[in-house]
Every structure is written in C-alpha cells, then in structure tokens.
KEDOMI-460997 format. One record per residue: residue number from 1; x negated, y, z of N, C-alpha, C in turn. Coordinates in steps of 0.001 Angstrom, whole numbers. Example, Ala and Ser with C-alpha at 12.3 -4.5 7.8 and 13.67 -1.06 7.14 Angstrom:
2
R    i     n_xx     n_yy     n_zz    ca_xx    ca_yy    ca_zz     c_xx     c_yy     c_zz
R    1   -13190    -5690     7800   -12300    -4500     7800   -13200    -3300     7800
R    2   -12850    -2250     7080   -13670    -1060     7140   -12900       30     7870
END
This chain:
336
R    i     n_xx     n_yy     n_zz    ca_xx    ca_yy    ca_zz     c_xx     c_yy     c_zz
R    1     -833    -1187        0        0        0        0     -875     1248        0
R    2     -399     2264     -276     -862     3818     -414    -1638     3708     1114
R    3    -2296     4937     1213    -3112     5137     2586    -3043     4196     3166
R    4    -3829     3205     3170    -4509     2251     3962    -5073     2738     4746
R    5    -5621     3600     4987    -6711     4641     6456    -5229     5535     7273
R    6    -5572     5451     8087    -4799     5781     9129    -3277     5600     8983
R    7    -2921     4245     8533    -1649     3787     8834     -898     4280    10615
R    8       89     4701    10654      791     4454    12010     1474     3156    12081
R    9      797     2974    13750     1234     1690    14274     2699     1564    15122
R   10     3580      462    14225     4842      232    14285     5040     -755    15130
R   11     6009     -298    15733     6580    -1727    16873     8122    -1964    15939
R   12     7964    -2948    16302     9154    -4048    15521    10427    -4581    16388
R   13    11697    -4386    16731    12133    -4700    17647    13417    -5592    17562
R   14    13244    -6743    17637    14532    -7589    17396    14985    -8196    18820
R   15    16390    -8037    18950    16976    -8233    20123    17953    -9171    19963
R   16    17930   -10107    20877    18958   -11272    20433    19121   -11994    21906
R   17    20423   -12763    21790    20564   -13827    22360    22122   -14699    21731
R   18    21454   -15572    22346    21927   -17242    21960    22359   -17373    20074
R   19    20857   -16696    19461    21008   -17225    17969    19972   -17792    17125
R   20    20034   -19097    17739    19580   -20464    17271    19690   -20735    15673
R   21    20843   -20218    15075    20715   -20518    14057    20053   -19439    13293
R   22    20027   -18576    13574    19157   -17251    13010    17596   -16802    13033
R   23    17536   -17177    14569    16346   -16274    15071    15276   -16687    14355
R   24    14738   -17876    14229    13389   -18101    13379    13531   -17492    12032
R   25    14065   -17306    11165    14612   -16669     9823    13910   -15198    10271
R   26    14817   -14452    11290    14471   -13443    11590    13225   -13146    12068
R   27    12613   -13740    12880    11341   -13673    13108     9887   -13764    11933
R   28    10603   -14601    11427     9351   -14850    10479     9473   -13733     9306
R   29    10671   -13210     8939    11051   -12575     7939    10100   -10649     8649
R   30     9473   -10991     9803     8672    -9606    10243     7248   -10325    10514
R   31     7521   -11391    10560     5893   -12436    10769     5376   -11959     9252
R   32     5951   -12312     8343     5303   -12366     7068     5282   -11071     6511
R   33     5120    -9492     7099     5201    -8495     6176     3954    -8200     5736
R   34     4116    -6980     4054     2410    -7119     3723     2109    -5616     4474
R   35     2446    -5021     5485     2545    -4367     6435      868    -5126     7020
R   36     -456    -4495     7486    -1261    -4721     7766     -784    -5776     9359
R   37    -1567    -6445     9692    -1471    -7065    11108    -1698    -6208    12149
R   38    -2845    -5367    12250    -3059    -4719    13209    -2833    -3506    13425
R   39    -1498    -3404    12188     -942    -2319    12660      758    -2104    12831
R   40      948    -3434    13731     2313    -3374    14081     2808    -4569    15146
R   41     3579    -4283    16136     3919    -5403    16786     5174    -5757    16527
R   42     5684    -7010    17185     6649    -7679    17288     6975    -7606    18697
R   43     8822    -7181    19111     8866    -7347    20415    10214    -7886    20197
R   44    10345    -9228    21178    11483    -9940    20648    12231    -9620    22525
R   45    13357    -9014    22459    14147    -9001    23568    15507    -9791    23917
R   46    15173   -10818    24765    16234   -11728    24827    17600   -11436    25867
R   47    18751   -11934    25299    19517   -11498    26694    19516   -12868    27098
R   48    18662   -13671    27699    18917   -14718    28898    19985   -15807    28312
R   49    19547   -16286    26898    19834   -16928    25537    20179   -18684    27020
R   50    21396   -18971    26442    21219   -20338    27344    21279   -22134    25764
R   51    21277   -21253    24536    21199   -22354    23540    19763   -22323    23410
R   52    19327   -22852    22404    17720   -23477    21859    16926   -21857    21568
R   53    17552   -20586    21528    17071   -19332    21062    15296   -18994    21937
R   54    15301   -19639    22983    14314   -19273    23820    13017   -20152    23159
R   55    13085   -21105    22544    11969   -22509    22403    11855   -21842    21570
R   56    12738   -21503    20363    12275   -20986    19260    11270   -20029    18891
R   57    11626   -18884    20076    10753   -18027    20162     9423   -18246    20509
R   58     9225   -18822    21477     7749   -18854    21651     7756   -19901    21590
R   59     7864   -20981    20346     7280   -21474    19313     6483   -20895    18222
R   60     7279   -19934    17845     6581   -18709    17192     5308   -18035    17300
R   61     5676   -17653    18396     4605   -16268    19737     3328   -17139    19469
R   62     3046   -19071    20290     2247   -19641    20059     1692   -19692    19229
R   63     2481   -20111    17482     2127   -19923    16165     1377   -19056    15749
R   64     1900   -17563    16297     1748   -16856    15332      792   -15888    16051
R   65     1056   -15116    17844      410   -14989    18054    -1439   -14894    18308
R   66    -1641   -13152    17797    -3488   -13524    18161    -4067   -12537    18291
R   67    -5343   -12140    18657    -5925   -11091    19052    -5817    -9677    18651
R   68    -5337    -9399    17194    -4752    -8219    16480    -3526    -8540    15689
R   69    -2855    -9654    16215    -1181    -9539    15928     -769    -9823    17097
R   70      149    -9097    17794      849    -9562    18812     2346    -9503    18708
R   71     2774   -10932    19153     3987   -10682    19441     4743   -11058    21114
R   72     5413    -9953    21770     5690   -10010    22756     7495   -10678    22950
R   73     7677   -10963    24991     9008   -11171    24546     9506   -10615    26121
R   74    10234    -9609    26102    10980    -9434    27107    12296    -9778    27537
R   75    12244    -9419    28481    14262   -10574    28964    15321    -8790    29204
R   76    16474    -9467    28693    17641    -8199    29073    18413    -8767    29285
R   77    18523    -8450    30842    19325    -8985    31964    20860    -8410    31340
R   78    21217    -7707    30924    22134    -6830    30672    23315    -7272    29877
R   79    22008    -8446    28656    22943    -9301    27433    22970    -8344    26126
R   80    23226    -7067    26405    23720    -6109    25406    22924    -5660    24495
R   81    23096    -5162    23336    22428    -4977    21753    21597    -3560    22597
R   82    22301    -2503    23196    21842     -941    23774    20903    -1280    24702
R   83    21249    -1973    25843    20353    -2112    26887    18739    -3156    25915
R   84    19023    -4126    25567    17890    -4187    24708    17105    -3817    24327
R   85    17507    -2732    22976    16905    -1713    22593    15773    -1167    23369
R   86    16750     -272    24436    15856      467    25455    14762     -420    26419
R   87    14929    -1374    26364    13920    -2180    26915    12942    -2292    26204
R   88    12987    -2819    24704    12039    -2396    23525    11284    -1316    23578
R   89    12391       63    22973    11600      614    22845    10761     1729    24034
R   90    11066     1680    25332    10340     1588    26418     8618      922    26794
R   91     8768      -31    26195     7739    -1105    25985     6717    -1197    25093
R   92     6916     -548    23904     6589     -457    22816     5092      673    22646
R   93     4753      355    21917     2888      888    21501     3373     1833    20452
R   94     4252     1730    19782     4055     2195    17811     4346     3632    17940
R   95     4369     4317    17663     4508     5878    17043     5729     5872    16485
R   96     5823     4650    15472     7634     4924    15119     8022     3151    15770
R   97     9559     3058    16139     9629     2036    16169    11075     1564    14979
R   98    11522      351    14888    12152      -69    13875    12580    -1315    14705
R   99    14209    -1755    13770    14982    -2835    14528    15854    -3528    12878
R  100    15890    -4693    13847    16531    -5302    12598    17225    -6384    13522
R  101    18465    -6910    13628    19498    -7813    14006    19125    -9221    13996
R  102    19348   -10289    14909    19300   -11286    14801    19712   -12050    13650
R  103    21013   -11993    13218    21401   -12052    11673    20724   -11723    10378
R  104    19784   -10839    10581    18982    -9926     9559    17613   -11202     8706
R  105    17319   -10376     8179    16312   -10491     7248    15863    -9299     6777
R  106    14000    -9547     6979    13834    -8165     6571    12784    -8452     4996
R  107    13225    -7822     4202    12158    -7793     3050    10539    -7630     3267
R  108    10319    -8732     2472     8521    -8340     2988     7592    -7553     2857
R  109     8085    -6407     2497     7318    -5162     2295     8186    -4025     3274
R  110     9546    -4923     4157    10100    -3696     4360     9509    -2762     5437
R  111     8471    -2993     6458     7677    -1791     7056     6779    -1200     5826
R  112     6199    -1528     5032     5478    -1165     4457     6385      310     3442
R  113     7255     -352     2920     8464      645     2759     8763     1661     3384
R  114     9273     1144     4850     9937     2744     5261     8407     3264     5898
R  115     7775     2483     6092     6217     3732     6593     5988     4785     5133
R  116     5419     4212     4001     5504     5128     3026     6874     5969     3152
R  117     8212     5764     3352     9273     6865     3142     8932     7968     4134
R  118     9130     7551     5316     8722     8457     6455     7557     9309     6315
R  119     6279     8850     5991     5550     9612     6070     5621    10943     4195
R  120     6158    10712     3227     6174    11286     2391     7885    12274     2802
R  121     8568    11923     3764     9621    12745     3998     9587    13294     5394
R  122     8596    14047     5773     8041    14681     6993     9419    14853     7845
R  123    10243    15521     6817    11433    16017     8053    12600    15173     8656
R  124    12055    13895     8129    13165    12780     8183    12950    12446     9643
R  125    13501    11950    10727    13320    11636    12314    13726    10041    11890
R  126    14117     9683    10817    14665     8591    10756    15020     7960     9282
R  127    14539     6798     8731    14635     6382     7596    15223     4771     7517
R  128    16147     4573     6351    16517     3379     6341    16413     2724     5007
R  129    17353     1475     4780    17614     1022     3290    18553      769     3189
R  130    18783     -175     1764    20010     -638     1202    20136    -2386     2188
R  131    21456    -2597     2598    21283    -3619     3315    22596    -4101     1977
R  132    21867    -5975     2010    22781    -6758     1169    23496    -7678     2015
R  133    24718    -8294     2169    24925    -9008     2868    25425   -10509     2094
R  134    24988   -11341     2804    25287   -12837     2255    25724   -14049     3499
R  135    25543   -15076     2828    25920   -16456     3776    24841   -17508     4172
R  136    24847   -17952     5480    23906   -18648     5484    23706   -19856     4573
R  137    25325   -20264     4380    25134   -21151     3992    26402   -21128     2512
R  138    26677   -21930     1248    27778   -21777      475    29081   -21880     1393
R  139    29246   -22755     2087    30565   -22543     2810    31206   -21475     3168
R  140    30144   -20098     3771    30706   -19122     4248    30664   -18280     3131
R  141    30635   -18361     2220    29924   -17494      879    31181   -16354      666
R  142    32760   -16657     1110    33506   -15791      575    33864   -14719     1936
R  143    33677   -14904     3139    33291   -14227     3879    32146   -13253     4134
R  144    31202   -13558     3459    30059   -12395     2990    30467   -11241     1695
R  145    31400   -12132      587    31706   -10964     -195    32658   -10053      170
R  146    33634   -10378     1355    34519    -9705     1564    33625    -8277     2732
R  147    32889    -9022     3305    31894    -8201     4291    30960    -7147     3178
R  148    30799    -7342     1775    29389    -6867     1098    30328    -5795      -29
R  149    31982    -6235      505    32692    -4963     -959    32992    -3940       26
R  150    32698    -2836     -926    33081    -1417     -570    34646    -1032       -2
R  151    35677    -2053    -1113    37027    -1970     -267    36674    -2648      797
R  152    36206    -3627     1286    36398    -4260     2335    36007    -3361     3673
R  153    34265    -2716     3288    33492    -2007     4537    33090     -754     4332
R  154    34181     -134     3407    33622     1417     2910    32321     1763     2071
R  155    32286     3233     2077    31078     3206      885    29631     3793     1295
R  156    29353     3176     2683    28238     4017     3103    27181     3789     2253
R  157    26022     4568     2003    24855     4948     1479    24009     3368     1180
R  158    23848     2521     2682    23063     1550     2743    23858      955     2201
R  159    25291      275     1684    25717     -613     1088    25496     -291     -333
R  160    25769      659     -940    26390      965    -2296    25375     1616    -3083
R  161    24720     2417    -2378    23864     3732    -3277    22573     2891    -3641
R  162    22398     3805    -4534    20807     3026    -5341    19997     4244    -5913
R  163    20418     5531    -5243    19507     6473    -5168    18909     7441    -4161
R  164    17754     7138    -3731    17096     7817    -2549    17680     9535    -2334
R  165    18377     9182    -1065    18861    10906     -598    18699    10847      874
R  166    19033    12179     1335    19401    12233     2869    20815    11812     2976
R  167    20931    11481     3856    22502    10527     4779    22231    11065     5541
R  168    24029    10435     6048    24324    10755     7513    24112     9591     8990
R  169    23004     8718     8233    22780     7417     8961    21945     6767     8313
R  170    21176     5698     8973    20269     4736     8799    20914     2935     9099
R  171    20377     1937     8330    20855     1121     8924    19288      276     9414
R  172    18816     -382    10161    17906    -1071    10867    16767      232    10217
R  173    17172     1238    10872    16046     2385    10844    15005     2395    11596
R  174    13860     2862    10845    12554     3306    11071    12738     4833    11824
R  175    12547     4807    13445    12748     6356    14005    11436     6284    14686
R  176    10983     7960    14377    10016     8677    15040    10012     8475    16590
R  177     9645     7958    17006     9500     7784    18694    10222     8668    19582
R  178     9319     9714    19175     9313    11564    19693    11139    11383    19856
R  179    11722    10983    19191    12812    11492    19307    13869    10805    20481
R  180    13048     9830    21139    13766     9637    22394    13895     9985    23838
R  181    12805    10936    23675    12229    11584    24151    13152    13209    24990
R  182    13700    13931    23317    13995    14631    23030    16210    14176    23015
R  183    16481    13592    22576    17748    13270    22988    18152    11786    23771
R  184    17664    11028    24217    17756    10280    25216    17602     9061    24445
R  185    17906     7676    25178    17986     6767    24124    19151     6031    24404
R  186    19570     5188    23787    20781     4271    23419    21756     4351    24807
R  187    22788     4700    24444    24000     4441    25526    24447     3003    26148
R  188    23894     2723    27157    24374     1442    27062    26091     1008    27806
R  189    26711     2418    28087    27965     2141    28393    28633     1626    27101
R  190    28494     1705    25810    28479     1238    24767    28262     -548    24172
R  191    29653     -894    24548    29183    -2780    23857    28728    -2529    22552
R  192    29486    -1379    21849    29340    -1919    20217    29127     -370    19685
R  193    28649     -152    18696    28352     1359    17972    27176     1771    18936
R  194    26451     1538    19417    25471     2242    19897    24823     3325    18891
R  195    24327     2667    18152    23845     3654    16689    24474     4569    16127
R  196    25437     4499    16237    26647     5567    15919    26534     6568    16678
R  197    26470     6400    17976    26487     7623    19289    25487     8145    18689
R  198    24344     6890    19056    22768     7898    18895    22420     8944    17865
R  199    23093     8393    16809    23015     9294    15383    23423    10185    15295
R  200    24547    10241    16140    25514    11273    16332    24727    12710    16969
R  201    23851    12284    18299    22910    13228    19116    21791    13484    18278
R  202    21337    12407    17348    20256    13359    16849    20444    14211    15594
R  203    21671    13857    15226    22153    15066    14129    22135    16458    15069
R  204    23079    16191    16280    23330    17661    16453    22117    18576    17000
R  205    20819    17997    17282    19844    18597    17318    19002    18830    15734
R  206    19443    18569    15049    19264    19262    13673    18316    17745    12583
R  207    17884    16506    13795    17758    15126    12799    18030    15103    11270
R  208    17441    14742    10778    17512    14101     9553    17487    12728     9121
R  209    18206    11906     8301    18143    10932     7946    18168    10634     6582
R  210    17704     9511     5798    16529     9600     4456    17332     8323     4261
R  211    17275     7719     3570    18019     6711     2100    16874     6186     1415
R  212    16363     4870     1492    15240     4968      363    16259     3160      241
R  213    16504     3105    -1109    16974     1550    -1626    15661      933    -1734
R  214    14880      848    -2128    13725      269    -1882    12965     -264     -640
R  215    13757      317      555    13924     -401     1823    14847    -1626     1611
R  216    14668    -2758     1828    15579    -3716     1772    15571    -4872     2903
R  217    17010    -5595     3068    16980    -6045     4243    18128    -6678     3811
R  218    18183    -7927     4730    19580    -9249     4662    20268    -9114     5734
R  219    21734    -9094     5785    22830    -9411     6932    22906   -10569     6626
R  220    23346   -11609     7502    23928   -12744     7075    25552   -12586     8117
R  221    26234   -12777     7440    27760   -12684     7913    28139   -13989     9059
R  222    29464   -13420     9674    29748   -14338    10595    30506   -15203     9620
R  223    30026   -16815    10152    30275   -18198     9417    31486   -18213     9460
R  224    32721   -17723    10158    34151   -18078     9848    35067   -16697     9713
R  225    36507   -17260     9450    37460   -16076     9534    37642   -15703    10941
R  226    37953   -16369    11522    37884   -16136    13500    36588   -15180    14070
R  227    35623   -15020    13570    34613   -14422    13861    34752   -13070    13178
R  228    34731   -13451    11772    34621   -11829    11372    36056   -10918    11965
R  229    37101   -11888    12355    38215   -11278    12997    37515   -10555    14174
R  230    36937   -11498    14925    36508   -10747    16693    35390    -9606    16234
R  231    34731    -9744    15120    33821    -8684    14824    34523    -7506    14583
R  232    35784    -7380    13743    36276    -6560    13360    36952    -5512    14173
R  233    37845    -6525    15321    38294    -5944    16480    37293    -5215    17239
R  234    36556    -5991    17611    35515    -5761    18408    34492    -3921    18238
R  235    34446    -3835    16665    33536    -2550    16365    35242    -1415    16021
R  236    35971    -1559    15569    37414    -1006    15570    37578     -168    16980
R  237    37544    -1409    18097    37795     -585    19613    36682       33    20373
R  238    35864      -93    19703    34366      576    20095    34206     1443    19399
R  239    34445     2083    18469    34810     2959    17633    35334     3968    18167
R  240    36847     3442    18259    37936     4688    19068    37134     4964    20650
R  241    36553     4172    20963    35839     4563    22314    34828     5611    22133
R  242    34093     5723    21216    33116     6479    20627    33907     7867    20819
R  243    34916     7675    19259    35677     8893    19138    36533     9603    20529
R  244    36568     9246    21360    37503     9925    22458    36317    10625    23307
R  245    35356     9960    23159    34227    10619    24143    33030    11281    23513
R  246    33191    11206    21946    32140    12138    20984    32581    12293    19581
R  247    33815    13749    19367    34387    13009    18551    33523    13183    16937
R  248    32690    13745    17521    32206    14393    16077    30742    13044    15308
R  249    30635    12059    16205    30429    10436    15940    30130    10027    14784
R  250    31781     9796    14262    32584     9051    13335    32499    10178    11420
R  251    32761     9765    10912    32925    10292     9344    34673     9389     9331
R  252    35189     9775     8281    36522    10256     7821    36987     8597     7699
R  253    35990     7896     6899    35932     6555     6757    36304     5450     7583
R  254    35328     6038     8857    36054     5114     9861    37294     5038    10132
R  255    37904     6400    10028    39397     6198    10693    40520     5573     9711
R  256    40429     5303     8651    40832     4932     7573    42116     3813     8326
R  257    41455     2402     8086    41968     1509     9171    43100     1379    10148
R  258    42684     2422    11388    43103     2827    12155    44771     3331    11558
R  259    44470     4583    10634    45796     5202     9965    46502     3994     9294
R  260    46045     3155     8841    46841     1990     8444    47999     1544     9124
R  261    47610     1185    10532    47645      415    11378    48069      632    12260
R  262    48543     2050    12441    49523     3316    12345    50746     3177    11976
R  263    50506     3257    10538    51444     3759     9416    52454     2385     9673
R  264    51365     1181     9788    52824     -335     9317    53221        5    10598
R  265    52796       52    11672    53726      -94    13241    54875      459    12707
R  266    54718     2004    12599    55609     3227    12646    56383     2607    11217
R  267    56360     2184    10194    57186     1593     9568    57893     1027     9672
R  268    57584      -42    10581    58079    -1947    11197    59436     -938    11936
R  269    58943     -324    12792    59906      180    14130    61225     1362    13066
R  270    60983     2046    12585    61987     3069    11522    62721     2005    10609
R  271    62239     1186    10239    62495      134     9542    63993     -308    10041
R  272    64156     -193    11459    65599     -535    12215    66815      478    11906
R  273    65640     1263    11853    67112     2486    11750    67200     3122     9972
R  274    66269     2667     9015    66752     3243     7765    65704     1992     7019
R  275    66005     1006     6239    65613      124     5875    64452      269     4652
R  276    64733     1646     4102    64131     2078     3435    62486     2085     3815
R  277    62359     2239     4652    60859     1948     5460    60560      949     5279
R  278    61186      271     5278    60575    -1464     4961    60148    -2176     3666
R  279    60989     -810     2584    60324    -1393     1272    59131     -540      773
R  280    58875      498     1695    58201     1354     1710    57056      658     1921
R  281    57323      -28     2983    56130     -415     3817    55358    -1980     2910
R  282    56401    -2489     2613    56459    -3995     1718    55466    -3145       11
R  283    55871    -2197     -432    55064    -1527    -1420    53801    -1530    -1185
R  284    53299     -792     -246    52587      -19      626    50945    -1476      589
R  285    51930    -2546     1549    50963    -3869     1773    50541    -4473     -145
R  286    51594    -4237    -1031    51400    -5224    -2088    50543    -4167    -2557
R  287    49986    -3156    -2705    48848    -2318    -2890    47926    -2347    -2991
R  288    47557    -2823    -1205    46759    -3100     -570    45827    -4472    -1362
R  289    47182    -5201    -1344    46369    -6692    -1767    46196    -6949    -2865
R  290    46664    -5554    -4002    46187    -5873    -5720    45016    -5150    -5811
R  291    44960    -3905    -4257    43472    -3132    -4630    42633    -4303    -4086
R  292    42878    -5573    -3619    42037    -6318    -2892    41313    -6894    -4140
R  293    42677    -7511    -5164    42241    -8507    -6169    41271    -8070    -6950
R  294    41450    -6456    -7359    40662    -5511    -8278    39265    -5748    -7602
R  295    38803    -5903    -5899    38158    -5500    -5591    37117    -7139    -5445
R  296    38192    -8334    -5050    37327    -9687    -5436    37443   -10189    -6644
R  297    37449    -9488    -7850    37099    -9692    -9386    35758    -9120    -9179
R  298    35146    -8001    -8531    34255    -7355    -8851    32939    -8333    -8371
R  299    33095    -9003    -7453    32412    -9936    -6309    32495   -11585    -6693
R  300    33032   -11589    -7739    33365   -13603    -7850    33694   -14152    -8857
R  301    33992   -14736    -9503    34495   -15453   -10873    35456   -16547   -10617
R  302    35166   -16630    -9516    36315   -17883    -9263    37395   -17891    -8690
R  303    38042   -18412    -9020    40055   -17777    -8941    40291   -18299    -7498
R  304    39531   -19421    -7104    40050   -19411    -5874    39725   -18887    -4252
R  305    38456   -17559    -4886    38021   -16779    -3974    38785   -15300    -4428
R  306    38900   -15866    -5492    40099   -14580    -5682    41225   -14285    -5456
R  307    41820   -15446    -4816    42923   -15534    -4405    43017   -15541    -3391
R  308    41875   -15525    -2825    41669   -15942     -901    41739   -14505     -597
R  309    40628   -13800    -1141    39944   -12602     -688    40852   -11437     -383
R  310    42147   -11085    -1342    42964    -9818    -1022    43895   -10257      274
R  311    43855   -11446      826    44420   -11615     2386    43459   -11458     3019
R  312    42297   -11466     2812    41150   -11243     3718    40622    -9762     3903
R  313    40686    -9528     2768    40791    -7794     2744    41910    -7602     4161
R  314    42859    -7769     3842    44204    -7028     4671    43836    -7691     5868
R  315    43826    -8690     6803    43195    -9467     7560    42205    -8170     8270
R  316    41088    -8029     7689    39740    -7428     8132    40232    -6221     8016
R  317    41237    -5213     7810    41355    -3899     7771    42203    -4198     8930
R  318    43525    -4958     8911    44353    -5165    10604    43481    -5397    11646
R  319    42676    -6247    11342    41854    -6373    12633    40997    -5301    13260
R  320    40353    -4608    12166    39785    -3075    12544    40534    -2522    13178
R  321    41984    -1890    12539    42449    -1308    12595    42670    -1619    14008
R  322    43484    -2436    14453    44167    -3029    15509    42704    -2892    16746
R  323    42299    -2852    16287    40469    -2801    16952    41018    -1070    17865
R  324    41101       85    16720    41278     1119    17159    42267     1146    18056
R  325    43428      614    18120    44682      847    19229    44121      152    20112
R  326    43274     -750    20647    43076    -1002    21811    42018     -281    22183
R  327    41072     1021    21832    40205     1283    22041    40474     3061    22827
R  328    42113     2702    22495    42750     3773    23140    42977     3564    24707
R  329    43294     2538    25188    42916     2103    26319    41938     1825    27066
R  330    40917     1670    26437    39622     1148    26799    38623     3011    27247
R  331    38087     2634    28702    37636     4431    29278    36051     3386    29411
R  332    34986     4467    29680    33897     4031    29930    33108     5616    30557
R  333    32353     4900    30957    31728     6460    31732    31210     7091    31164
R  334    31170     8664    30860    30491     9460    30111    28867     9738    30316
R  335    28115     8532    30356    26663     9004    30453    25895     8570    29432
R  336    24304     8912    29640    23614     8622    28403    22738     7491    29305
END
C-alpha cells in the first residue's frame, strides 16, 4: 500500500458472544489483512460466551499470536455490543480504532483501505464502506436478499452507493480515537443502535463521515425467519428509544416503518365504523407486496423466492415497525 513509512497503528475490535458458528470466519477474515502485522492489533471481547465461542478463540490467539502480531481477549461482563466496545476501545494501543461484528467479514485489504481513506480525507473523524450481505449457507440465501434490498433495509450509502462521498454514517467504521475523548464513548444504556447515538454526538460537534466503496466487508444474515423477525423488532424498539431521548439520531428513513404500522392499526380500528378503510387499507398492503415482487425480481431469478420474498418484505417492515410501538414504552436512563 501507499506510505509504507509511518503507517498508524490500528486496533481491531470484534466483540462477540456465543457465535460459534461465526467467530473463526471473523477472526481470520482480520488475521489475514495485507494491512502490515506490526501495525495493528486484534482485540477480541467476549460477553462470557457459554457455547464453543471461547476454544475458538484462543485457538486462534495460540495460532496466530506472536511477538509483532498480537492478538488479545478481554471478557464483558455486561454481554452487550456498547459495553464491549468500550472495553475495547479503552484497551486499545491504535490511534484509530475499527470494529466489525461477529457475523462480519472483513475484506482483505479492508484496514489497508480505510487507513488510506482516512488519512487522504483529513477532516473525516470517521470512515466506512459498502457492506454486502449474504448467507452462510444456500438454505438461508432468501433471507439475505430480503436483508441486502433497498425496499427491504432502505437506501443508506453503505448498502447501495458506489460512489465515494461524505454521509451521515459509517458502517464497521474506522474512528479517530481523539474522538472519544472529546464526545464520550458508546451508551451502554443502549441494547441496540449504539452507533446511531454515537453518530448522532459526533455530528453535532461538527464530525464528519466519508463513504469509500472500496472499503468492503460481509454481513452474514440471521439463518431463519424467526430471527430476522426478533432482529427486526428488536432494532425497531431501540430505535424509538433512541428517538424519544435524541431526537435528532434518526434520518426520515427510519421512521418509515413505524408510519406503516400506524397507518394499518388506525385503519383496522376506523375500519368498524366506515368500511371504506378497509379497502383502503387492503389496497394499501397489495402495494406493498407488488413493490415487494418488483423488488425480489431485482435480487433472484427464481419464482419461488419470488414468491416468498414480497411476504417477507411485509413481515420485516411489521416487525420493525411493531419494533417502534413497543419502544414507546420502553424508558432508559439518560446518560452517556
């Protein structure tokens, strides 16, 4: 890569527990970058993993571990993706640090990547890529396309774009250290959106965030419909939790869902008293599920993922959605 002399040294931070079927994938997928050795660590933070996730790891550490590669492993008592983090990057040596998901995969140039972005975009506090998402295995294969279309998960920058700009977000971003410094780090009253908050604070201190597609990186999706359901709920009511306590968070996108999910209640219920709502509403859904079909033609060839997918669409937008009405209930303490 460009400037080989005075590379900055990156800490690497993957946080996980109980994912056995992932974690070596993930690990090795930062074992193997052409990112110099001695100039980056590995810090693997466990939440107190009770499946095979622990052997795995330092199976690895043993492997791979050595005098100018290190890889470390700390425990988070906590369990949580936030509290993690901050244990990481607390711990951490690098000047910038960087994260990537147990699920993930990172391209093998991808430090090598966002170090060149960062350092050629001085004002950036924070740089990311294009993330692709897939299946571990063919079985789950139509659950990744429904996770990887734009109807399905909106049109942020890292899914869709394929030209380097500033955003309003990073996804498994490369951030300047300095900057935790300066607005705090990860909320851990926060189960889910942590990154969202954080992004949120370092915009309003005037942050920047950078787009380079040439950053690249793998999701691998949850293996069933029951899962991506609890996922869906799950970031939906963490969401509206966000928004009640920061509202300026969120972009227009997120709430999308939510207004859905809205709209059928308040339909279902008017529906009693002028019936007309109901074909309103019956329109409204068959919409939904021909913008679905339009949207798994774009993703598949085969009729019988095409036929699956516009209930799965509607499925994964109720469940969001429905995510947000319980997130109206849900209080958490206002700290950092």
């Amino acid at each position: 890569m460009k400037r080989m002399n005075n590379l900055p040294f990156v800490s690497a931070l993957l946080v996980t527990r109980n994912e056995e079927d992932y974690i070596e994938n993930a690990m090795l997928s930062l074992i193997n970058q052409s990112y110099p050795k001695d100039k980056y660590e590995i810090i693997v933070i466990d939440g107190e993993s009770t499946d095979s996730t622990l052997s795995i790891v330092n199976k690895l550490i043993e492997e791979y571990n050595t005098d100018c590669f290190r890889i470390r492993l700390l425990s988070n008592p906590k369990h949580i993706l936030s509290s993690g983090w901050n244990i990481g990057i607390k711990a951490s040596k690098g000047e910038y640090v960087v994260r990537i998901d147990a699920h993930a995969e990172a391209a093998n140039d991808f430090l090598e990547k966002n170090v060149e972005t960062i350092l050629s975009v001085p004002d950036a506090i924070c740089v990311g890529g294009k993330l692709t998402t897939k299946s571990l295995n063919s079985e789950d294969d139509i659950i990744s396309k429904v996770l990887s279309s734009s109807f399905g998960v909106g049109n942020s920058s890292f899914r869709v774009s394929n030209s380097a700009s500033y955003a309003d977000t990073a996804v498994y971003g490369l951030y300047k250290k300095e900057i935790f410094d300066k607005v705090g780090y990860f909320n851990e009253e926060y189960v889910r959106n942590q990154d969202i908050e954080l992004h949120s604070r370092i915009r309003a201190v005037g942050g920047k965030f950078y787009f380079n597609p040439k950053i690249k990186s793998v999701y691998y999706s949850r293996n069933s419909t029951k899962k991506m359901v609890k996922q869906a709920f799950g970031n939906g009511k963490w969401n509206m939790v966000l928004l009640k306590n920061q509202n300026s968070a969120l972009r227009l996108r997120h709430l999308i869902p939510f207004a859905f999910v809205i709209y059928l209640i308040f339909s279902t219920i008017m529906g009693f008293v002028k019936k007309w709502f109901w074909v309103q509403e019956a329109g409204v859904i068959i919409i939904h599920l021909s913008s679905g079909v339009i949207a798994a033609i774009k993703k598949t060839k085969k009729m019988a993922e095409i036929a699956k997918m516009p209930f799965l669409f509607l499925l994964l937008h109720l469940s969001y959605g429905s995510g947000y009405l319980s997130g109206v209930f849900t209080r958490i303490n206002k700290k950092q």
